[in-house]
Backbone as a printed PyTorch tensor [residue, N CA C, xyz], in Angstrom:
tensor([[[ 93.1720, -26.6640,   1.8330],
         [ 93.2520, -28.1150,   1.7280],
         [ 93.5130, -28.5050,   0.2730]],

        [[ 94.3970, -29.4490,   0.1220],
         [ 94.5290, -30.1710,  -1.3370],
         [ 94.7480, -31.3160,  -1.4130]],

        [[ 93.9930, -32.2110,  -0.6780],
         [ 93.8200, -33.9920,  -0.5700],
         [ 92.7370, -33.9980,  -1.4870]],

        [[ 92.1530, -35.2250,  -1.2790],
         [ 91.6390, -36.2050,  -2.5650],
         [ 89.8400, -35.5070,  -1.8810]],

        [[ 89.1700, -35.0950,  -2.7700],
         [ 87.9690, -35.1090,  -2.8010],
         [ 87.1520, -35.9330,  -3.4380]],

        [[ 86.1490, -36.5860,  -1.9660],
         [ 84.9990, -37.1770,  -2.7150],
         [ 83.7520, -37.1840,  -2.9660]],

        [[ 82.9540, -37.9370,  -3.3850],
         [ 81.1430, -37.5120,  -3.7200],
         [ 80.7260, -38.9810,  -3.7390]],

        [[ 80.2330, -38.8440,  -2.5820],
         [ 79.7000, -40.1750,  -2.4830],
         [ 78.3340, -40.4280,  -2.1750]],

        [[ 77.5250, -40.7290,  -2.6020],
         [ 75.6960, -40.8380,  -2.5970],
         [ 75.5380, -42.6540,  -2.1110]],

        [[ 74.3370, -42.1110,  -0.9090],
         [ 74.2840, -43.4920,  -0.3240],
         [ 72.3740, -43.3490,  -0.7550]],

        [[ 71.8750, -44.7430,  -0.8680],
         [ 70.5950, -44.7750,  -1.0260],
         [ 69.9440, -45.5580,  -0.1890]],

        [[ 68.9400, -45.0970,   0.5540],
         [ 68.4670, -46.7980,   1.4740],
         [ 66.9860, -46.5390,   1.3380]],

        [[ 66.1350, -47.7990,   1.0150],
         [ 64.9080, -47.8480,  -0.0190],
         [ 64.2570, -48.6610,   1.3710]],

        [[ 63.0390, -48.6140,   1.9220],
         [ 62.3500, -49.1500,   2.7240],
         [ 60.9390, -49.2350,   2.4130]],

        [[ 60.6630, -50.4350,   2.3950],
         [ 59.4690, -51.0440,   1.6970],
         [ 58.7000, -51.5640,   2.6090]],

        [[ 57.4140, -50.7260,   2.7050],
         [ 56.2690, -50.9240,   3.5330],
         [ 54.6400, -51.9660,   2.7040]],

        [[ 54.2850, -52.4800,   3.2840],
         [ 52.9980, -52.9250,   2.4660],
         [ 51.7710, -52.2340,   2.4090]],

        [[ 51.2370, -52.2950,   1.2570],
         [ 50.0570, -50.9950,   1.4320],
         [ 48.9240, -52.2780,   0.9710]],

        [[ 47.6940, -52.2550,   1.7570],
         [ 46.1940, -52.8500,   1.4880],
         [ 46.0960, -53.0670,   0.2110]],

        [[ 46.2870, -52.1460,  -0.6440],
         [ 45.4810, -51.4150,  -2.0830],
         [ 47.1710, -51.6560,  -2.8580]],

        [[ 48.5250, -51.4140,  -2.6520],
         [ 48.9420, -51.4600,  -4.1070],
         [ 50.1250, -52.8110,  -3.5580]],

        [[ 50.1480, -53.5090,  -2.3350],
         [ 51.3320, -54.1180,  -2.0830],
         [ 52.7390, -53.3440,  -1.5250]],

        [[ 53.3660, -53.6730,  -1.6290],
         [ 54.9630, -53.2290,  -1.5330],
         [ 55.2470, -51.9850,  -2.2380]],

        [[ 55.6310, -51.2480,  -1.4080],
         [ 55.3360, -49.6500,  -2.0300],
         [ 56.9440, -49.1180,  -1.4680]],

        [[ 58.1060, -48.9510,  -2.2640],
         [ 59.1720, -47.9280,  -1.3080],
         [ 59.1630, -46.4270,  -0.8620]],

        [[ 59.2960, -45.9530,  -0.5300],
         [ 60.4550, -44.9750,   0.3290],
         [ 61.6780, -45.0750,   0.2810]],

        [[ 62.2900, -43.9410,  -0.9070],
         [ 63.5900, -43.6030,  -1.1580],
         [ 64.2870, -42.5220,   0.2560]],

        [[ 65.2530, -42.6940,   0.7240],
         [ 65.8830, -41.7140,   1.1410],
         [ 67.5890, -41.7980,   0.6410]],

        [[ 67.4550, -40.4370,  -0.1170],
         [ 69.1570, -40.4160,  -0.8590],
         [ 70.0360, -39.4530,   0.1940]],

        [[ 71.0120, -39.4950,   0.3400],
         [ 71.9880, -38.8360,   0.5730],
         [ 73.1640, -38.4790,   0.0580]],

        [[ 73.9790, -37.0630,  -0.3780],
         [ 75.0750, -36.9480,  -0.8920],
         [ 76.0770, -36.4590,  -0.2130]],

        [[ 77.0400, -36.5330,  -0.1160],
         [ 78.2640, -36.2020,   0.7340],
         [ 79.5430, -36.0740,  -0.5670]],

        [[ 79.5350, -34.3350,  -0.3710],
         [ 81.1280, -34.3500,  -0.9880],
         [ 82.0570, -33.6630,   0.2050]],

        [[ 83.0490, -34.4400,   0.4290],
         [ 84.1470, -34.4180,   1.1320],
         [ 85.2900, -34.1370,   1.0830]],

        [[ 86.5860, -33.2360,   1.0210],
         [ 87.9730, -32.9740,   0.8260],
         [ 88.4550, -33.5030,   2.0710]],

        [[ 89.3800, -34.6900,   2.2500],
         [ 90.3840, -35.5310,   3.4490],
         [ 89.3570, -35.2440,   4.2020]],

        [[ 88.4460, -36.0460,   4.1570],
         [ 87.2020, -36.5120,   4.9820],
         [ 86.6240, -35.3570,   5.9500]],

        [[ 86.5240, -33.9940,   5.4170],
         [ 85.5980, -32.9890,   5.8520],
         [ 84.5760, -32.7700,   5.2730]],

        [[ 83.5680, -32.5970,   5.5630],
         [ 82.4030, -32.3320,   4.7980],
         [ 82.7180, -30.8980,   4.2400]],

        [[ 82.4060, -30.9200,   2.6360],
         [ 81.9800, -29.5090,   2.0600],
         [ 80.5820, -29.0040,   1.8160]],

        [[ 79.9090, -30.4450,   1.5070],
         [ 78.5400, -29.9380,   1.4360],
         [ 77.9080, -31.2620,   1.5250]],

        [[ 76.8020, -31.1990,   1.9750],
         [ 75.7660, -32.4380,   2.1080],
         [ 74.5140, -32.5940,   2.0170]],

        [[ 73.6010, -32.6690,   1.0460],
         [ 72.4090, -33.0560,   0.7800],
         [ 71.7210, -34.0520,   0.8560]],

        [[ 70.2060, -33.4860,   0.9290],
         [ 69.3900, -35.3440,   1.3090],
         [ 67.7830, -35.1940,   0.7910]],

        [[ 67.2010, -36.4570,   0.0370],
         [ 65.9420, -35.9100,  -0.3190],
         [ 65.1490, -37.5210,  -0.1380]],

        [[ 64.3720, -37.4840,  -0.0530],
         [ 63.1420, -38.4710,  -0.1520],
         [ 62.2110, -38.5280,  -1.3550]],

        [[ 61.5860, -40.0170,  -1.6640],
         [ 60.5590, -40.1850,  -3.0700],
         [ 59.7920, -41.3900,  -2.4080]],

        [[ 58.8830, -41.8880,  -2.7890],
         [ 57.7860, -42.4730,  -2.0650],
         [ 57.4840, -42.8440,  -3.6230]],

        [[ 56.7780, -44.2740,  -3.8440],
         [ 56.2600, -44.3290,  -5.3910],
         [ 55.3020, -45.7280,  -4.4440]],

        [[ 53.8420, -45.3970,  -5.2480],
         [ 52.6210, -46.7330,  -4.9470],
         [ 52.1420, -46.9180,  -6.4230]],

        [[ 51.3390, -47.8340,  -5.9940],
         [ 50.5650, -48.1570,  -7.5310],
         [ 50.7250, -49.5320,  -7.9750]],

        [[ 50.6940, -49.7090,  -9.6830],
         [ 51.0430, -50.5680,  -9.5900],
         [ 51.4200, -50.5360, -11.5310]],

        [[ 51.7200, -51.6800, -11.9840],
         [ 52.3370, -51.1820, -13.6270],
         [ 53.3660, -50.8210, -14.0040]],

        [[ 54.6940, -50.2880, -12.8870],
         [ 55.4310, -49.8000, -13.0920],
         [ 56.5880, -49.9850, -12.5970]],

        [[ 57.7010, -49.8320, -12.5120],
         [ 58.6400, -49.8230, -11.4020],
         [ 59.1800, -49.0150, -10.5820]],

        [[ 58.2340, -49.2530,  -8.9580],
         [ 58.5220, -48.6280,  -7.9870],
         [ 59.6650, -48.0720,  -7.3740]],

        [[ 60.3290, -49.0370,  -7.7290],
         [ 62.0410, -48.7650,  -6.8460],
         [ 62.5430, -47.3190,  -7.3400]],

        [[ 62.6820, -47.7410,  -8.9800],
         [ 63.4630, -46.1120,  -9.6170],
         [ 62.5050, -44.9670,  -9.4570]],

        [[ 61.2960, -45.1450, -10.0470],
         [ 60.3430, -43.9360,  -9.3880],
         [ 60.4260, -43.1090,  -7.6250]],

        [[ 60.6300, -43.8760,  -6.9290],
         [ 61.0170, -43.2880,  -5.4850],
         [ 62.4200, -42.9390,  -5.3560]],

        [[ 63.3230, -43.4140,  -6.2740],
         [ 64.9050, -42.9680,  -5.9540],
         [ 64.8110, -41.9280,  -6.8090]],

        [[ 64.3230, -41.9130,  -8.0460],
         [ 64.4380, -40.7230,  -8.9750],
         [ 64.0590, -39.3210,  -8.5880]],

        [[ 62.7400, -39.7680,  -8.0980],
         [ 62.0630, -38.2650,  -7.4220],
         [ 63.2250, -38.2420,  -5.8120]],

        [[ 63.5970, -38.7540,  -5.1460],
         [ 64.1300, -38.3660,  -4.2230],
         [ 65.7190, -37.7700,  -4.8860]],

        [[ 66.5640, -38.5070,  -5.7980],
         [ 67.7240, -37.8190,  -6.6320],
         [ 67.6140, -36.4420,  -7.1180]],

        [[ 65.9460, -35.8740,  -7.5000],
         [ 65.6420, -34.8740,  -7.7620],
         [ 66.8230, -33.6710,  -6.9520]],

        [[ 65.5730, -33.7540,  -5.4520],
         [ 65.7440, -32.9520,  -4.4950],
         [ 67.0550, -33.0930,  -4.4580]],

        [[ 68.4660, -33.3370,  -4.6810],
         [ 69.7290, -33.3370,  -4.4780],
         [ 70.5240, -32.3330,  -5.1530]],

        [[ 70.8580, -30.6740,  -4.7890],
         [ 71.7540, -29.8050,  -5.5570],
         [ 73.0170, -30.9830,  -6.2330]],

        [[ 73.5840, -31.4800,  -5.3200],
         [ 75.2230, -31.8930,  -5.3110],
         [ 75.1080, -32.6940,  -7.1360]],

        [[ 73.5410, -33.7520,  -7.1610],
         [ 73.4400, -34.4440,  -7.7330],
         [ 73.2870, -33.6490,  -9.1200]],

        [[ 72.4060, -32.6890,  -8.7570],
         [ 72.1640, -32.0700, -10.2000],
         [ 73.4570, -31.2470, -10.7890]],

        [[ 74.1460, -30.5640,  -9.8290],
         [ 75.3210, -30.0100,  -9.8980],
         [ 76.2800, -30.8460, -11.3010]],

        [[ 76.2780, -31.8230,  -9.9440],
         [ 77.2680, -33.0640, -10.9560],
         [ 76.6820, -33.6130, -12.6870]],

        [[ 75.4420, -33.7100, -13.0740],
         [ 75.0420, -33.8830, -14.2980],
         [ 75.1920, -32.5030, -14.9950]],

        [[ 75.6170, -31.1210, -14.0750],
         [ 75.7450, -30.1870, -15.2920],
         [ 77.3830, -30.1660, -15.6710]],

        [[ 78.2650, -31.0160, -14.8590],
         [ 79.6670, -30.6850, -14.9440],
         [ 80.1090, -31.0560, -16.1340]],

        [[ 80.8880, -30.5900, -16.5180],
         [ 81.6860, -30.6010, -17.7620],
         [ 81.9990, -32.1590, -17.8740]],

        [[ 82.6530, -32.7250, -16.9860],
         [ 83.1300, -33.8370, -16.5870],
         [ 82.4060, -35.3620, -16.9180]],

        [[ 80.9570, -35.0020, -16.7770],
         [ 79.9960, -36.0000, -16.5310],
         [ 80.1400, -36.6040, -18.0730]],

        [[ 79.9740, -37.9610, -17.8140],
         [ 79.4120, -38.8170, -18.9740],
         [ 78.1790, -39.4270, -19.0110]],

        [[ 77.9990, -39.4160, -20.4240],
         [ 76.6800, -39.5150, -21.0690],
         [ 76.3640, -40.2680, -21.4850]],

        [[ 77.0050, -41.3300, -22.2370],
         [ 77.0900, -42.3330, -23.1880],
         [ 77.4070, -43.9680, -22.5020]],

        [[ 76.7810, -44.7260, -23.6500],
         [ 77.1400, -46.0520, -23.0690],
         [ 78.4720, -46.3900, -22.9740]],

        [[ 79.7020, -45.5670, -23.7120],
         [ 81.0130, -45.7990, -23.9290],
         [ 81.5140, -45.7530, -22.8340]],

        [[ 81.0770, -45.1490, -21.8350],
         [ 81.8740, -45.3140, -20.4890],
         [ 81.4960, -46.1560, -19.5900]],

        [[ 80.4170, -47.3840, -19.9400],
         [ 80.2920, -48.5150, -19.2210],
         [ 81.4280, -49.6810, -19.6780]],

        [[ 82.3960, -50.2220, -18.8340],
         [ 83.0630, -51.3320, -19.4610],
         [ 82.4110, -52.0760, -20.2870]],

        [[ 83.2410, -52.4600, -21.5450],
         [ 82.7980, -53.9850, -22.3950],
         [ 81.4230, -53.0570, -22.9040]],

        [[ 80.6160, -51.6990, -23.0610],
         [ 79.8450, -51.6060, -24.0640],
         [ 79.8760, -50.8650, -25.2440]],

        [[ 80.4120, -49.7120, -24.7280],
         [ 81.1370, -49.0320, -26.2520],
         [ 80.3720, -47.9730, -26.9640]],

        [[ 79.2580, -48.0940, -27.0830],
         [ 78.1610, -47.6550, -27.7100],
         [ 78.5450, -45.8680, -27.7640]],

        [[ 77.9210, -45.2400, -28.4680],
         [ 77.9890, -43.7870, -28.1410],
         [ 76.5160, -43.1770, -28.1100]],

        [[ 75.7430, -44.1290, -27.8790],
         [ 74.0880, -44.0290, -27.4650],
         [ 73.9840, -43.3080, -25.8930]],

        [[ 73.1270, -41.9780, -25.9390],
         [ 73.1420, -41.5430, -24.8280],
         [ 72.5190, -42.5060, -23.7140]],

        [[ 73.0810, -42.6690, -22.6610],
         [ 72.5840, -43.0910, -21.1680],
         [ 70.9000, -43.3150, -21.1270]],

        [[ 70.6190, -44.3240, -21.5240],
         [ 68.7010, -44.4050, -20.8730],
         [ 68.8490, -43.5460, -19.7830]],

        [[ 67.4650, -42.9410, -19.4620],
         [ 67.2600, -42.4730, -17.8430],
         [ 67.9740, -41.2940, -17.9380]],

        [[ 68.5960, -40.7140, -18.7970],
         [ 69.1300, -39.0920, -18.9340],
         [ 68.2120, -38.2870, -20.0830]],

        [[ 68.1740, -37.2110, -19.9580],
         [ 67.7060, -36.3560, -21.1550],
         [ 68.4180, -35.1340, -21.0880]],

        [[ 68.4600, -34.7690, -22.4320],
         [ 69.8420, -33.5440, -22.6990],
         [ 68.8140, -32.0510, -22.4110]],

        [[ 69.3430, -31.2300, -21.7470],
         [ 68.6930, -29.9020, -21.3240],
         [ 69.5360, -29.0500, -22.2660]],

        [[ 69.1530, -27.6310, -21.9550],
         [ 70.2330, -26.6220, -22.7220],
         [ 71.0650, -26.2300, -21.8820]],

        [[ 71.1140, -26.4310, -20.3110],
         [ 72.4690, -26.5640, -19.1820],
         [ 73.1830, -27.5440, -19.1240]],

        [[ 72.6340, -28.9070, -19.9540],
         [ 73.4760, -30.2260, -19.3630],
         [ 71.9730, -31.4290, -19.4190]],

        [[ 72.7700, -32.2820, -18.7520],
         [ 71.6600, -33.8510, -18.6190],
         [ 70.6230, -33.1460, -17.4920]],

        [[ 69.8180, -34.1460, -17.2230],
         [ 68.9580, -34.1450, -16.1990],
         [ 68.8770, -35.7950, -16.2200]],

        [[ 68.2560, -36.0130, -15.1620],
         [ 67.9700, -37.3020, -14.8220],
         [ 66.7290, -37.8710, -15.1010]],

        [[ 66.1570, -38.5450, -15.8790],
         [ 64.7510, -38.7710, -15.5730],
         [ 64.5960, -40.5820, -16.0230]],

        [[ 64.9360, -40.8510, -14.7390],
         [ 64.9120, -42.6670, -14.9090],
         [ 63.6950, -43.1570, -13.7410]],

        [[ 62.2210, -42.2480, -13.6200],
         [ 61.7060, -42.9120, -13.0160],
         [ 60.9460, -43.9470, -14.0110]],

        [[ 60.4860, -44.5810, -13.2920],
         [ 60.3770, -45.9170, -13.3710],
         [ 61.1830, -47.2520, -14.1600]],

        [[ 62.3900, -46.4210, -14.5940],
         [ 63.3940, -47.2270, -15.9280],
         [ 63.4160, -48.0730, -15.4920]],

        [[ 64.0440, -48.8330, -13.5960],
         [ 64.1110, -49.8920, -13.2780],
         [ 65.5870, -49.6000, -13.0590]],

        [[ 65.8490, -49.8670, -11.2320],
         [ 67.1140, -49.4560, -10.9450],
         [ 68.3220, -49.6480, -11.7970]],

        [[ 68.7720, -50.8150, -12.5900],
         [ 69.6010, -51.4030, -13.3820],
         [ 69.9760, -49.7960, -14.0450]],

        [[ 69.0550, -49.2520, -14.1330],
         [ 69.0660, -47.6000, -15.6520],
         [ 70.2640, -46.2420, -14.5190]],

        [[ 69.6550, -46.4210, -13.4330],
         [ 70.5460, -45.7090, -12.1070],
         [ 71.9080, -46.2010, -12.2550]],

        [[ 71.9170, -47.0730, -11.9830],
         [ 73.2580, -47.5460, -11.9450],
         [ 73.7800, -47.4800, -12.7420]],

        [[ 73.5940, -47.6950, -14.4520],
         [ 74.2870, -47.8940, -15.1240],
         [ 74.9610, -46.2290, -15.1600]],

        [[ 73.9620, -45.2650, -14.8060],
         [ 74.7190, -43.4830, -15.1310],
         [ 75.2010, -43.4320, -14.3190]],

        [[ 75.3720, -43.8520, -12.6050],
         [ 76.9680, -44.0170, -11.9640],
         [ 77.7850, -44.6980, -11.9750]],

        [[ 77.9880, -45.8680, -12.8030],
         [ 78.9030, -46.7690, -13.4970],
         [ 79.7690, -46.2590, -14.7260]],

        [[ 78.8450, -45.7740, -15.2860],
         [ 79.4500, -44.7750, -16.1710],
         [ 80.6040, -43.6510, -15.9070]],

        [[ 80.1390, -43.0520, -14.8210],
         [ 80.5800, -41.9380, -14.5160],
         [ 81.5660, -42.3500, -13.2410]],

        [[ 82.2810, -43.2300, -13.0610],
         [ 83.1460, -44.1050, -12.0720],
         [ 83.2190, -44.5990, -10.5190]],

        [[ 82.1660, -44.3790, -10.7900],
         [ 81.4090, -44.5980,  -8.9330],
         [ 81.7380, -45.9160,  -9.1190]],

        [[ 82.0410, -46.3890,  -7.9180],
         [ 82.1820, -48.0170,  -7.1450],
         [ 80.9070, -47.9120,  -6.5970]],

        [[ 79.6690, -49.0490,  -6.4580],
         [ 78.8170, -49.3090,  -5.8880],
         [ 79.3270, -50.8000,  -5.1030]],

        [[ 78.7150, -50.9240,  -3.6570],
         [ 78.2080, -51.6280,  -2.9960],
         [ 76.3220, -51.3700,  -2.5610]],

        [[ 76.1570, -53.0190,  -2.0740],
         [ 74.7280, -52.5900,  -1.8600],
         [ 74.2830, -53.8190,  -1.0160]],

        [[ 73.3120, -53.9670,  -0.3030],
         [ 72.6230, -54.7450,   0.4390],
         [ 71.4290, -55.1870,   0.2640]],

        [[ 70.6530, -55.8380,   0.6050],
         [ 68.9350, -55.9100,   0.1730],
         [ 68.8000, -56.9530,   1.1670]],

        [[ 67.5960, -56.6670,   1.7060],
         [ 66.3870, -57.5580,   2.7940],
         [ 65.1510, -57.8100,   2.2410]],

        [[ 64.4940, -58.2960,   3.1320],
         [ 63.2020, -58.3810,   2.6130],
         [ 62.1240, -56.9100,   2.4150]],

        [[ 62.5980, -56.1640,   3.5540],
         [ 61.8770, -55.3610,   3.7970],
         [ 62.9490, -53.5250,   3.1710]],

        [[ 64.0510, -53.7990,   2.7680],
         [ 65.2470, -52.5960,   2.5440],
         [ 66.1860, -53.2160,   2.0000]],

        [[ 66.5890, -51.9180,   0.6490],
         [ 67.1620, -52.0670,  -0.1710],
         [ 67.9990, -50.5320,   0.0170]],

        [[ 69.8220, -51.4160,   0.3120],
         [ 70.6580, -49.8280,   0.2030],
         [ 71.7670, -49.9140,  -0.8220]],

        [[ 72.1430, -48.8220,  -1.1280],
         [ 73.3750, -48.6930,  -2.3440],
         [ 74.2890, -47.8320,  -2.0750]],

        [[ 75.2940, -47.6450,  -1.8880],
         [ 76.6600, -46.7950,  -1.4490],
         [ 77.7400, -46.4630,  -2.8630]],

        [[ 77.4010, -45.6980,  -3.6600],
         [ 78.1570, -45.3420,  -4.2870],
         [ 79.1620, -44.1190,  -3.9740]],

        [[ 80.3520, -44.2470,  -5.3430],
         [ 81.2370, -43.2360,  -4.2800],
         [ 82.1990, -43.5190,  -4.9380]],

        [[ 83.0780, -42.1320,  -5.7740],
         [ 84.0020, -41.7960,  -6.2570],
         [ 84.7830, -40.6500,  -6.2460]],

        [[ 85.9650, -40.2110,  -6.4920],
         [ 86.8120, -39.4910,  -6.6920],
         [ 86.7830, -38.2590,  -7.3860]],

        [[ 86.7270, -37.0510,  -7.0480],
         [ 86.1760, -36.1410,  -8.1840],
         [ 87.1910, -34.5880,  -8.2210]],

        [[ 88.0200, -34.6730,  -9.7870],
         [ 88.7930, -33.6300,  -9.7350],
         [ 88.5700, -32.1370,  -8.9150]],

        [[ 89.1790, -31.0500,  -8.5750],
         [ 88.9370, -30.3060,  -7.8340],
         [ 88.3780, -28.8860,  -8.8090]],

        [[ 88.2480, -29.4100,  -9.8270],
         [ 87.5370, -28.3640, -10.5730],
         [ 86.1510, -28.3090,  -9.9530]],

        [[ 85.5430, -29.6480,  -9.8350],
         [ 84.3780, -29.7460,  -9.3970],
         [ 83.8090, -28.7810,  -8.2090]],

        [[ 84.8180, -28.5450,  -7.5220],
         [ 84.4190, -27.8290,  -6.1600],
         [ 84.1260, -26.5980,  -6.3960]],

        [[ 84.7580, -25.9630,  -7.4280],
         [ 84.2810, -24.4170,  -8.0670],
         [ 83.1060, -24.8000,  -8.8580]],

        [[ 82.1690, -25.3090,  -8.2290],
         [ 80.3590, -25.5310,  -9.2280],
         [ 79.9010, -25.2150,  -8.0960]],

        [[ 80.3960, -25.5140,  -6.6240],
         [ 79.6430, -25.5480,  -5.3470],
         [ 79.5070, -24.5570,  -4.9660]]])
């Protein structure tokens, strides 16, 4: 096959009420990379965050982004960006809040940054997001295009 491969991570956040801390989510992530819409590989993880002081949302997506090979894969690729320079209109060459530099590559660590910190490292890195929100669920569909070098990491 030599069509367009993609990597697309969907998030859907479901928010239960707890006695003791209020509104507590449940992350469930999913990744899907695809060549002309076949699956090559597909991962999925869950994060749960209670309490209170902090921000719940990224704490349950972060720990659930954990559990994701495809995801971690992709922060060791050559490819990945780091910097604020690859957000439109910011420029900066300040590494990405919510990343930290390893001796393989980034890692992710935006729990509790506050979703805005998520997004901005797949904005960066050219994902199109859509997203929805209820009272009770919060989802995000990102999803971009990814050279075929990438597929020799898998």
């Amino acid at each position: 096959m030599t069509g367009k491969i993609e990597l697309s991570v969907n998030i859907s956040v479901e928010w239960r009420r707890s006695a003791m801390w209020g509104m507590c989510p449940t992350a469930t992530v999913g990744a899907l990379l695809a060549e002309d819409g076949v699956t090559v590989r597909r991962d999925r993880g869950s994060g749960h965050a209670s309490g209170c002081g902090y921000d719940k949302l990224s704490a349950a997506v972060d720990e659930a982004m954990r559990e994701l090979p495809l995801w971690q894969t992709f922060l060791m690729w050559r490819g990945f960006k780091h910097t604020y320079a690859s957000i439109p209109y910011n420029g900066s060459d300040r590494p990405l809040y919510g990343l930290k530099r390893c001796d393989y590559g980034w890692e992710m660590n935006a729990n509790a940054c506050g979703m805005g910190t998520i997004i901005d490292i797949f904005t960066a890195n050219g994902f199109t997001m859509t997203s929805h929100s209820g009272d009770a669920y919060d989802f995000y569909h990102f999803d971009r295009v990814v050279p075929r070098s990438f597929l020799k990491l898998i």
